[in-house]
N, C-alpha and C positions, 0 to 999 in steps of 0.2 A: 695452877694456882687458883686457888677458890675466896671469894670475899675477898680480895684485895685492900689494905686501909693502909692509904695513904702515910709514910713518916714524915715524908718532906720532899723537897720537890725533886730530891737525887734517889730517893726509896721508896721500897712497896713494901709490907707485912702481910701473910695471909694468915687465915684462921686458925692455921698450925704455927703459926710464931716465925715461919722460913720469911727469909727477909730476901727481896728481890732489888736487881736495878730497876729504877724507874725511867724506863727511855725508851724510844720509840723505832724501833728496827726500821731498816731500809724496806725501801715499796719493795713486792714482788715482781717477778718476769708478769709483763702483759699476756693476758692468757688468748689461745688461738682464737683467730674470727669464728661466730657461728654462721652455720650454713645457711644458705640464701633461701630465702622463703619463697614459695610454688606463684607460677606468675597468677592473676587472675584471667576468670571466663575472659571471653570478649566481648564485646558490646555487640547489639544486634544492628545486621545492616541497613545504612538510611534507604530512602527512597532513589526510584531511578531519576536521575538527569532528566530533564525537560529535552525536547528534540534538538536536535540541531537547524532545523528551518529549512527543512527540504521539502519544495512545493508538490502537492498530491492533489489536485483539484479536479472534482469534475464540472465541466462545463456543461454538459448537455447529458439530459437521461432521459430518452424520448421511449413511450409502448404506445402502438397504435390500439387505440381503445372501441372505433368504430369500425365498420366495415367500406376499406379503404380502398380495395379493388374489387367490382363484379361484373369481371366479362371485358378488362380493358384490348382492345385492339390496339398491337404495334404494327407498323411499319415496318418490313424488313430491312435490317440494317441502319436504323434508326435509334437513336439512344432518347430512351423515353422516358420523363418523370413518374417516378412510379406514388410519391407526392410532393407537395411545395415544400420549397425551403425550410428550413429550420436554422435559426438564428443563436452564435452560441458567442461569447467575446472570450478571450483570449489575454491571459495578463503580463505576461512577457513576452519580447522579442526572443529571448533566446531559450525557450524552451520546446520541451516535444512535444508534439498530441498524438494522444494513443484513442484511435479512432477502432471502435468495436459496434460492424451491424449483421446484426443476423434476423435471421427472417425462417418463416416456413409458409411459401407461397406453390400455386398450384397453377401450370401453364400447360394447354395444348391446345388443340389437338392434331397440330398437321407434323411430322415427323421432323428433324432440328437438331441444331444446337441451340440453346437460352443461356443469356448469361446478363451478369448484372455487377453494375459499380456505385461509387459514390463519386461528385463532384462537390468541390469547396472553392465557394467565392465563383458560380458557374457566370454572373453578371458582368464578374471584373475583369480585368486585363490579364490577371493570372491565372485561371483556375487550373487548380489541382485534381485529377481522377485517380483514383485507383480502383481496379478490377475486387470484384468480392468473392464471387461465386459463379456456378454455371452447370448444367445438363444435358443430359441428351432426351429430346421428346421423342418417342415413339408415336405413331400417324396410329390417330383413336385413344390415345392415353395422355396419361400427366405427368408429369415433373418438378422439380423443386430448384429452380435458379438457382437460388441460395447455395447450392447444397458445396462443400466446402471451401465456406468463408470462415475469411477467420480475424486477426488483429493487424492493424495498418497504425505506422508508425512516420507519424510527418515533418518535418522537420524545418525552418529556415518561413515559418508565416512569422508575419507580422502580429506583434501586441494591435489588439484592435476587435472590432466585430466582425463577424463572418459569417458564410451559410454554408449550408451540406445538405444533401440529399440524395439520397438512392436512386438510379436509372436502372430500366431492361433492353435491352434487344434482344434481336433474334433474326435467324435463317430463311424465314419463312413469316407470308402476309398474314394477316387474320388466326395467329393465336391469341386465345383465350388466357387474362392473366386475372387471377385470384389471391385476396388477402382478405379475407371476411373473421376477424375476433367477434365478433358477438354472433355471425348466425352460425358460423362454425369454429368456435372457440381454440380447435389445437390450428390453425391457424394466427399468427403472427408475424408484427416486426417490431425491433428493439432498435436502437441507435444509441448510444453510447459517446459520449468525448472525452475525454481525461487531457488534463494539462501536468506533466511532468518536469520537474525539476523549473530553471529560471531563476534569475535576479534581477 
């Protein structure tokens, strides 16, 4: 039907004269769902989480920077200050200390075992020793106490201040002990503290 003109409100007329009902057919079938559109990208990922507050502290970072031992005499069998204390504080009771000292020292000349520790809190009621390192001297040659030391792990100190520091002994009287960083440079000692974990 083309141009449609109205006759009244029950008919239609088109431009051919054909005369139509005027009425309005039932709705059609709902036609199918369309298909579901593609998801999008995704956003870019935020930043990392902040830590969870697990304690990493170090307490004490000691390099001997002078020339700390030339020509010390021990005593055999004598546990000897190789130097004074060093003071570090501690901030929990119930945490560890990861205790790291290495050294490259030079001891003889009478023939031996050398060997060498750290003591913590040597003043107080409790001190702590642990063994580090140790050699065998050769009678006329050198040696390296130190030689494998490694990491010491403490456990049950009190929150509070403290001291540490490295002894030697030895087999034999009158060895020569050597620690000289500045007139012989690949000579050293390091000391180390670390405070682990704790609430």
């Amino acid at each position: 039907m083309t141009n449609p003109i109205e006759l009244s409100k029950d008919y239609l007329i088109d431009a051919d004269g054909k005369i139509y009902p005027n009425s309005v057919g039932t709705a059609g079938a709902t036609g199918a769902q369309g298909i579901q559109g593609i998801q999008g990208i995704q956003g870019i990922q935020g930043p990392p989480g902040s830590g969870g507050g697990f304690n990493y502290s170090t307490l004490l970072n000691y390099t001997a920077t002078t020339d700390i031992l030339t020509g010390l005499l021990i005593v055999a069998g004598t546990w000897t200050d190789l130097i004074a204390n060093l003071n570090f504080t501690k901030v929990y009771g119930n945490s560890l200390l990861h205790v790291d000292i290495s050294a490259f020292m030079i001891v003889g000349t009478l023939a031996g075992n050398v060997g060498t520790r750290f003591i913590i809190d040597s003043a107080g009621g409790s001190p702590i020793t642990r063994k580090i390192g140790g050699s065998f001297t050769v009678n006329g040659n050198f040696s390296n106490p130190f030689a494998g030391s490694g990491v010491s792990i403490i456990s049950g100190l009190a929150a509070g201040v403290h001291t540490i520091k490295p002894q030697g002994n030895g087999e034999s009287n009158n060895r020569n002990w050597y620690c000289r960083p500045v007139t012989s440079p690949l000579e050293f000692l390091s000391i180390q503290v670390i405070e682990i974990g704790g609430s």
